[in-house]
KEKE-3310 file (N, C-alpha, C; in steps of 0.2 Angstrom, whole numbers, plus 5000, padded with zeros to 4 digits):
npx = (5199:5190:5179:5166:5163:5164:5153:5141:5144:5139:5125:5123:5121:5114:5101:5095:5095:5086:5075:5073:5073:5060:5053:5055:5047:5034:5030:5032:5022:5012:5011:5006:4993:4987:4976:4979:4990:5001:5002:5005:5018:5026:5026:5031:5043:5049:5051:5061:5068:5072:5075:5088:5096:5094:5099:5112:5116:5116:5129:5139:5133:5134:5148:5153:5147:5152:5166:5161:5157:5168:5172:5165:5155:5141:5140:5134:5118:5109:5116:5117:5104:5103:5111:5104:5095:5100:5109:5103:5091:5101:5105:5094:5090:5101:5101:5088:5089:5099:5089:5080:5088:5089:5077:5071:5062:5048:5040:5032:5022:5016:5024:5031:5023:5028:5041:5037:5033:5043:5052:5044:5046:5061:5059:5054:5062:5075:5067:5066:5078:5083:5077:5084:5096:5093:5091:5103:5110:5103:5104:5095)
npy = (5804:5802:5788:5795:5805:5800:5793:5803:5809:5800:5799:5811:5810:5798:5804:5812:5803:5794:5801:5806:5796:5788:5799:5802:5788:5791:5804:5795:5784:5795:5801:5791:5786:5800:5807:5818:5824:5834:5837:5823:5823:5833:5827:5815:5819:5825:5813:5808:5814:5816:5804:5800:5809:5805:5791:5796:5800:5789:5785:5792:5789:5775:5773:5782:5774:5760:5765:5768:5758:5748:5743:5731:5718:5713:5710:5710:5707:5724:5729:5718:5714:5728:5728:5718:5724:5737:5732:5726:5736:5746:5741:5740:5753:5758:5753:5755:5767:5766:5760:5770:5780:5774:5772:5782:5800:5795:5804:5805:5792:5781:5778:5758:5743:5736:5743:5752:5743:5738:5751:5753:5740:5743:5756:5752:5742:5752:5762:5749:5748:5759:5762:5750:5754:5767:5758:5752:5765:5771:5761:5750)
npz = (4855:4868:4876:4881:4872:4860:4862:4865:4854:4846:4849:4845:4830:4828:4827:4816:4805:4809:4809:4798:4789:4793:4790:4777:4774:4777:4769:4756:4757:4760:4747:4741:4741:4738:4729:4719:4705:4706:4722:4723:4719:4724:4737:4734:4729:4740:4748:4740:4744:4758:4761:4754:4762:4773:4774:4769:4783:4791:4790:4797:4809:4812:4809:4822:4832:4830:4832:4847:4851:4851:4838:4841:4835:4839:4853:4869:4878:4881:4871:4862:4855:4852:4840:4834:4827:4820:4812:4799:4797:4795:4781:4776:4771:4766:4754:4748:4749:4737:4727:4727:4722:4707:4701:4703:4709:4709:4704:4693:4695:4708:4719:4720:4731:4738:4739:4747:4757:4761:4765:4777:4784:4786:4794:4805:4811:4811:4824:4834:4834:4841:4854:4858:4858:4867:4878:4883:4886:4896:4905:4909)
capx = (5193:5187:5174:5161:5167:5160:5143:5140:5143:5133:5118:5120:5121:5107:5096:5092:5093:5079:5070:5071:5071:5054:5048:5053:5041:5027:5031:5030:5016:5005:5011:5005:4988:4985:4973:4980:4995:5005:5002:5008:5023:5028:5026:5036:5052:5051:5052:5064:5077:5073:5079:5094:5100:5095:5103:5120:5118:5119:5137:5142:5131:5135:5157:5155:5144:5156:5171:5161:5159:5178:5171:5162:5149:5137:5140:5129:5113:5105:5119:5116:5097:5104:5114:5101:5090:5103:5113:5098:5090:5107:5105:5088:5091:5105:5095:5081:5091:5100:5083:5078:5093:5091:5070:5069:5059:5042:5035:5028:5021:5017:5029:5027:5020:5035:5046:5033:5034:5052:5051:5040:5049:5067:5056:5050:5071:5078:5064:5069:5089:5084:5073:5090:5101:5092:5092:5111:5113:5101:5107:5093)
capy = (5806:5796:5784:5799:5808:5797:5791:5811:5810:5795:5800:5818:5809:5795:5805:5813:5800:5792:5805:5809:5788:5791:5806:5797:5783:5795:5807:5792:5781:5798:5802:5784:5786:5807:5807:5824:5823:5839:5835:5819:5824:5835:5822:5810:5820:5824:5808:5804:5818:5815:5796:5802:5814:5800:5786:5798:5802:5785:5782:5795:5786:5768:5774:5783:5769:5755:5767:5769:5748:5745:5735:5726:5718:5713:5713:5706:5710:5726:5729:5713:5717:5736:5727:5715:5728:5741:5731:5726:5742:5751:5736:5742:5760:5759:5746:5759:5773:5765:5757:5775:5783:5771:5773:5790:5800:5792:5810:5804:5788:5779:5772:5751:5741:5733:5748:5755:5737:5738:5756:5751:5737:5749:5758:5748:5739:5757:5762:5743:5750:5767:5758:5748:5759:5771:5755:5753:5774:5770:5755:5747)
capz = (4859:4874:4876:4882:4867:4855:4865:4864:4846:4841:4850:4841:4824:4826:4827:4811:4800:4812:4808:4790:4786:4795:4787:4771:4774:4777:4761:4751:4759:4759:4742:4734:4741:4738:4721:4714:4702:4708:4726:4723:4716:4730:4743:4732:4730:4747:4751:4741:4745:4766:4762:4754:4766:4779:4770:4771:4791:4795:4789:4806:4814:4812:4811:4828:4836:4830:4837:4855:4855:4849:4834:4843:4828:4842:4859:4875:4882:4875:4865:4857:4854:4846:4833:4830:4823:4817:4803:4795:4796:4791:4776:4771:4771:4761:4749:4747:4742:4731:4725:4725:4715:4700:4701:4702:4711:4709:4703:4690:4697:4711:4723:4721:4735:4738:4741:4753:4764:4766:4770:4785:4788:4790:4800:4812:4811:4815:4829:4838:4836:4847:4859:4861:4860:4873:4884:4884:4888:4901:4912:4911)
cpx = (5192:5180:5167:5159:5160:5154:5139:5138:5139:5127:5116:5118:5117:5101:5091:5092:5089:5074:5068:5071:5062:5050:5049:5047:5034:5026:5027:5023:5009:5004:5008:4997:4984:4982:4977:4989:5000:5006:5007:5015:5028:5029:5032:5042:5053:5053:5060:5073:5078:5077:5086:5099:5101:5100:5112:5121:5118:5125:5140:5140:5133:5144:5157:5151:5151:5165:5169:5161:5166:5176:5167:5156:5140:5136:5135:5123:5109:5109:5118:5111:5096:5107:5109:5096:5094:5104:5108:5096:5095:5108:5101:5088:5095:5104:5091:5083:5094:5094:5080:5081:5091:5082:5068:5065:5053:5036:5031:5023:5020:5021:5029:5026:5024:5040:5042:5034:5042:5053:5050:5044:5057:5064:5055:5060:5073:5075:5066:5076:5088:5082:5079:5092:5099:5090:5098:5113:5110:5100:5101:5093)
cpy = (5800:5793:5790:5802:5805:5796:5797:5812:5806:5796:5807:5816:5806:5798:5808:5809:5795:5795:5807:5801:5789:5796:5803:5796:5787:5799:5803:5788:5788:5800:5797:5786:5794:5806:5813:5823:5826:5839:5830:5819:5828:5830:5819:5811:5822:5818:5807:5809:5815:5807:5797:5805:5809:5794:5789:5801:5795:5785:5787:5790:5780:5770:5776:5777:5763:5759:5764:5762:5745:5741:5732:5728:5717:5710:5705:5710:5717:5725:5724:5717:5724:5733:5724:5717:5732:5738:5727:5731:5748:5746:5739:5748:5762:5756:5751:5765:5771:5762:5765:5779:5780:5771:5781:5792:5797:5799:5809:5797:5785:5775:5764:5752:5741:5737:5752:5750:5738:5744:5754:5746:5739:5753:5755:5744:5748:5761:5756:5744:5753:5764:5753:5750:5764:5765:5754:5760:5772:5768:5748:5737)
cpz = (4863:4873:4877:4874:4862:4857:4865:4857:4843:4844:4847:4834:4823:4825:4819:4804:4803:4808:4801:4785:4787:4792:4779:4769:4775:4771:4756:4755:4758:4749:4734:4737:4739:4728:4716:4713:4707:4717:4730:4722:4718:4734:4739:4732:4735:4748:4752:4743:4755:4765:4759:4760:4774:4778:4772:4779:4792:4795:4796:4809:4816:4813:4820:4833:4837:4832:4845:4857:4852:4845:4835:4839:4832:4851:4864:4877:4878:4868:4857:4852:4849:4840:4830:4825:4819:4810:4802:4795:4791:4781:4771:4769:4767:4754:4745:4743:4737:4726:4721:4721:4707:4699:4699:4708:4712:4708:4698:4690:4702:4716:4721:4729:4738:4743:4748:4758:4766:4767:4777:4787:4791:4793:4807:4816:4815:4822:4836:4841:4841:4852:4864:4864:4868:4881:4887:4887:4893:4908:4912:4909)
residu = (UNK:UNK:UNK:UNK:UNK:UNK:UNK:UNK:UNK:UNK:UNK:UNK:UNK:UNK:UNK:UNK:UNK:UNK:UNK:UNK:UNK:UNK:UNK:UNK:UNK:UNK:UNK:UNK:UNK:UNK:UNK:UNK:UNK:UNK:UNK:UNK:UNK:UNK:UNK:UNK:UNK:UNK:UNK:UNK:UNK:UNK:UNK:UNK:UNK:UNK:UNK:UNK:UNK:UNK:UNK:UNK:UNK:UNK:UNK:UNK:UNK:UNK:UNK:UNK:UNK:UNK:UNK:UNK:UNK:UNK:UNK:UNK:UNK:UNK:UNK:UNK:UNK:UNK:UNK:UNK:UNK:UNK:UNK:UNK:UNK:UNK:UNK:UNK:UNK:UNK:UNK:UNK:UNK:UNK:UNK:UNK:UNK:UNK:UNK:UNK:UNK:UNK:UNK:UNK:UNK:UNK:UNK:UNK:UNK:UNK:UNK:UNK:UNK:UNK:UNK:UNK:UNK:UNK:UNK:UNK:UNK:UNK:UNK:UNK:UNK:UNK:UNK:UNK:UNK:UNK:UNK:UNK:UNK:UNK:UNK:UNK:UNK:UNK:UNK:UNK)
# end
């Protein structure tokens, strides 16, 4: 496959585990504060199935990235900037599910605090990557 190739595929592939790390963090964040048990306990396994399924879209994401830069672990200019966010982001996301495999859902309890800040903080780490990332597709 040629260089376009992959740049087509890893912009097809980032995107849903953006959005389901994020929807995550919102699941579980509304589900630590929502007073009613059964409520909460919907919200929760939501969460923690969307960080699952997000946690396993990165691996396309991150293989066909690291194809379209030949390896390259961090680059120049934006590039740099995307990785600088990225492997830590892809660090805390794989961190959190496995946090959240061995936890459980949290159906029958609240989230911790704790798990909730690094949420937010792999949030804000994977929002910074895209922001890159869409500076690099874009020339600026």
């Amino acid at each position: 496959m040629n260089n376009e190739m992959w740049a087509k595929l890893h912009g097809a592939t980032v995107h849903f585990p953006i959005a389901l790390i994020l929807c995550s963090g919102v699941m579980d964040a509304s589900g630590f504060c929502w007073p009613g048990l059964a409520t909460r306990r919907g919200l929760n396994v939501a969460g923690y199935w969307t960080l699952m399924l997000g946690a396993l879209g990165t691996v396309p994401a991150v293989v066909s990235g690291l194809v379209m830069s030949n390896g390259v672990m961090l680059g120049h200019d934006a590039m740099r900037f995307h990785h600088l966010f990225v492997w830590p982001a892809f660090a805390l996301i794989v961190g959190l599910a496995v946090w959240r495999a061995l936890a459980g859902d949290f159906a029958t309890r609240k989230p911790p605090a704790g798990y909730l800040a690094t949420v937010g903080l792999a949030t804000a780490l994977i929002m910074g990557a895209g922001y890159w990332g869409g500076e690099m597709m874009l020339g600026h």
